[in-house]
N, C-alpha and C positions, 0 to 999 in steps of 0.2 A: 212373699215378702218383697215391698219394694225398694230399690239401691239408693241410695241419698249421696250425692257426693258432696261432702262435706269439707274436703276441698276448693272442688267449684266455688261454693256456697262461699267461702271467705273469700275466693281470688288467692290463693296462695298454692304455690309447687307440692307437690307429696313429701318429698325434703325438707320443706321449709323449718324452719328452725324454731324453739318455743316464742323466741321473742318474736319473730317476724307475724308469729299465728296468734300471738297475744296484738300485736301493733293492727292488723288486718281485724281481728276483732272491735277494737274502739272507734276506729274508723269507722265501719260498717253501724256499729249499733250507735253512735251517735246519729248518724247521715238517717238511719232508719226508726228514731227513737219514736213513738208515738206522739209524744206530748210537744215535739217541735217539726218531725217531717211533712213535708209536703207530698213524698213521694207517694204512686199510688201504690196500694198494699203494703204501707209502710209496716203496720204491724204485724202481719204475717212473715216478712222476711224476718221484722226484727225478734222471731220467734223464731227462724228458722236461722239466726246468722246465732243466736243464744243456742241452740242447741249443738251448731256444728262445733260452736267453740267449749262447751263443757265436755264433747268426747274430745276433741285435737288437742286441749292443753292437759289432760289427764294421761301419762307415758301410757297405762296399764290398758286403758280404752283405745286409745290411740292402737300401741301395737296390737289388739284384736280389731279393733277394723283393717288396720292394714291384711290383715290377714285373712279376711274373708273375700280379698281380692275385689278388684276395677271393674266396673260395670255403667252402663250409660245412666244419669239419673231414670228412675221412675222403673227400671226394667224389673221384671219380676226375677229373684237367684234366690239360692239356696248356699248357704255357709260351705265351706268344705268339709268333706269327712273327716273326724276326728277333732274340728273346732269344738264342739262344747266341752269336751273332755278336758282339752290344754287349755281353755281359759275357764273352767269351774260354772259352765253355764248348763252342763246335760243333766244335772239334777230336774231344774226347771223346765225343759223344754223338749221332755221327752227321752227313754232309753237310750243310751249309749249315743245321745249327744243329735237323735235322728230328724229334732224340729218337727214336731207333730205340729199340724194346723198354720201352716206358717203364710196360710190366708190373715191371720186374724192377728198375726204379731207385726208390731212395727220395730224396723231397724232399731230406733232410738232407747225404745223401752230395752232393749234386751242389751244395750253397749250404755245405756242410763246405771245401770248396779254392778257394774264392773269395774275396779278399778280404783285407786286412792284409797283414803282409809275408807269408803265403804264398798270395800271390792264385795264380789257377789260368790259365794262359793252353793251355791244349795243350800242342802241339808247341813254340807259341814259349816257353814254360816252359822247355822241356827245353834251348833253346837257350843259355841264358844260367842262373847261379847266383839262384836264387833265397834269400832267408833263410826258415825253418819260421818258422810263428806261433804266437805267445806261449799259452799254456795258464792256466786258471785255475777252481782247484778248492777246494774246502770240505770243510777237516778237521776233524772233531769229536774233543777229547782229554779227559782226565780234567786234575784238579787236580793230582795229584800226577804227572802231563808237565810241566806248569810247575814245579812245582818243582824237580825235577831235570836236567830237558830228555827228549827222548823221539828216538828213530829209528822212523818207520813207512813201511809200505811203502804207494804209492799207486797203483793203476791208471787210466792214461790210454789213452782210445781218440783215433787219431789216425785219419786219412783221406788216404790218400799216393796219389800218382800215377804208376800202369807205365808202362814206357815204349812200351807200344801208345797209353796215354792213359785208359785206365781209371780208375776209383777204386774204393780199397782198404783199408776196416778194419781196422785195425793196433792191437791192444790191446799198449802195454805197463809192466810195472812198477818205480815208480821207489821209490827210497831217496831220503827226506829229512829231513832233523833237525830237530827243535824245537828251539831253544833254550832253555834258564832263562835267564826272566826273561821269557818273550813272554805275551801277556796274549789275554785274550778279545776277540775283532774285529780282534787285529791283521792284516796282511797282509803276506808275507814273499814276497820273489823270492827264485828260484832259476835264477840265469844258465844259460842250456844245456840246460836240461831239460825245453822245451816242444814241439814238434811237430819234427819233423827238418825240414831244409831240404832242397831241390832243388838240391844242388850247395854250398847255401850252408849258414852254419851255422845250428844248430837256434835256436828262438824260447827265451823264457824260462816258465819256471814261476811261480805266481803262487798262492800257498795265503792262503785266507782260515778264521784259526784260529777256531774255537767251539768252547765251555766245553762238556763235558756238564756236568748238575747232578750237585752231589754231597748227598748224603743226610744229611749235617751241616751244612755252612760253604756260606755265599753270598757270593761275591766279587765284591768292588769294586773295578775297580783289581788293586793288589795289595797289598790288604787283605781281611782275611775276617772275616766277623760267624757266629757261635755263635749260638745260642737257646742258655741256660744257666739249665734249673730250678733253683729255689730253694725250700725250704719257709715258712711264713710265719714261724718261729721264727728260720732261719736270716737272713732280710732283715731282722726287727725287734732279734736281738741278734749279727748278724755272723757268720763264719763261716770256715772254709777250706778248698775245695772241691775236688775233683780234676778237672778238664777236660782234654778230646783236644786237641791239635795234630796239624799235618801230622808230627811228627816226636817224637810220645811224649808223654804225660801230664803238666801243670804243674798246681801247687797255684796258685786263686786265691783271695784273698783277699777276700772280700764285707764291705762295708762295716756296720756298724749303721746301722738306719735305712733301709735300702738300699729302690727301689721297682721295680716292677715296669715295662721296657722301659726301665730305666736300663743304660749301656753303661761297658764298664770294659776298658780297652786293657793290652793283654797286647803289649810292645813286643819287634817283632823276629820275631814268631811267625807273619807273614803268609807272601805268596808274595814269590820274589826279586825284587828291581829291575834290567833292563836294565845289562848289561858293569858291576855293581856286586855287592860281596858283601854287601850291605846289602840287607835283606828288611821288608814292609810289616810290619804292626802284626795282631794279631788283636784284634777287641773282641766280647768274650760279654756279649749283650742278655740281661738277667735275667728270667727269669718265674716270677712268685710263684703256685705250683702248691699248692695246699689237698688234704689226701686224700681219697683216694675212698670210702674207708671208713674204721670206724672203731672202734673198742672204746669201751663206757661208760664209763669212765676219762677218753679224752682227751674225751670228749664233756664231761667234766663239769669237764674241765679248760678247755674252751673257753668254756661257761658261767661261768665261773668269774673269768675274762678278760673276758667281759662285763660282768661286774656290777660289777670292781673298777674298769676302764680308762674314763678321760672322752674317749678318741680318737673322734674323730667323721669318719668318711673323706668324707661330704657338707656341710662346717660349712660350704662356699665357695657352695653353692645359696642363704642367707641362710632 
């Protein structure tokens, strides 16, 4: 069998503390998500940062791997004597706890059914109802999921136990809805639809929502900020401009005078608010865009603006 430091795998101390190994987790599975990394093998780590993190935040998983002791990733070990016994795993994996065949097992499966409510006992598992344990998984959606709400489909692998005592990878996929109104980092249960139980019923689901970025609007909340060029004619004698919403084009209105990374709230035109039909606010940050080229003409028109205008944009340097 080979070592996984699971550990390593998030960047955190052996110490480290549930929240530090919860924080070290969303980091990692955002940065590694499939549906927005760049990175290479993004989905393989983000398979591998998901697994370290469902044994380190489970106490019960956690203290049996600590206890199967330190090893370089990849190296081939053998559990200590007497581990299957103290943690209910020597029914499965051989007499008096010995890991028969421990070519053919992986760390994961065997610290996968240990622990939380569907800790792993054997035989005495089977004896009595067990409840499935809770799942929790990291969904990336677009902006406009939020605004409308979204149904997507999620694949959960779960890790169940035959009744010889085996364990068995069980991939399967669930329906679950966004709601309008849910926000970036929120975190939603989903009663019933986390690992099935042992006689008892299954644990819960547990999605931890992330925004993708969108290519126009950055949101706050649920509010959305615009970058909204402007030309220098249009800030200095006002304007009225046609800008995107999530839901179709608004005329805004630019002030005279107007300056550049001044913000102007476009009300209503955000994302929805939470069991309300009331929607945040859009505000387009202005920036004063000069052209890139230019014909003799405005050139001599901007000279021309030079020579007449006393406007001094550095008179505050003294």
């Amino acid at each position: 069998m080979k070592y996984k430091d699971y550990y390593q795998t998030l960047g955190v101390e052996r110490d480290a503390s549930e929240d530090a190994i919860k924080k070290a987790y969303r980091k990692l599975a955002r940065k590694y998500h499939p549906d927005v990394s760049k990175e290479k093998n993004a989905e393989e780590k983000f398979k591998e940062v998901g697994e370290a993190y469902e044994v380190l935040q489970d106490p019960e998983k956690r203290a049996a791997y600590d206890q199967m002791g330190a090893y370089q990733p990849g190296q081939d070990f053998r559990p200590p004597p007497g581990w299957g016994e103290r943690f209910g795993a020597s029914d499965g994996f051989g007499a008096q706890g010995g890991f028969e065949d421990l070519n053919d097992l992986d760390l994961f499966d065997i610290l996968a059914g240990l622990g939380g409510r569907g800790a792993f006992r054997g035989s005495r598992a089977q004896a009595g109802a067990t409840p499935g344990r809770d799942a929790e998984v990291a969904v990336t959606v677009g902006v406009e999921d939020l605004l409308h709400g979204a149904e997507i489909e999620i694949p959960l692998n779960f890790t169940q136990i035959q009744p010889d005592g085996r364990l068995q990878r069980v991939t399967r996929t669930t329906k679950v809805r966004i709601p309008k109104g849910a926000s970036d980092g929120q975190r939603l249960r989903v009663p019933g639809k986390g690992a099935p139980g042992q006689g008892g019923p299954a644990g819960d689901l547990y999605i931890d929502i992330r925004l993708r970025p969108h290519e126009l609007f950055k949101v706050t909340g649920h509010d959305l900020y615009l970058e909204v060029p402007v030309a220098p004619w249009e800030a200095a004698l006002g304007a009225s401009v046609d800008i995107p919403t999530l839901t179709g084009k608004v005329a805004l209105k630019v002030p005279p005078g107007s300056r550049a990374g001044q913000k102007l709230r476009v009300r209503g035109r955000g994302l929805p608010r939470p069991k309300s039909e009331e929607r945040g606010d859009l505000y387009a940050v202005l920036q004063v865009v000069t052209p890139s080229s230019m014909s003799e003409q405005e050139k001599d028109l901007y000279r021309e603006l030079a020579r007449v205008s006393s406007f001094n944009p550095r008179g505050h340097f003294g």
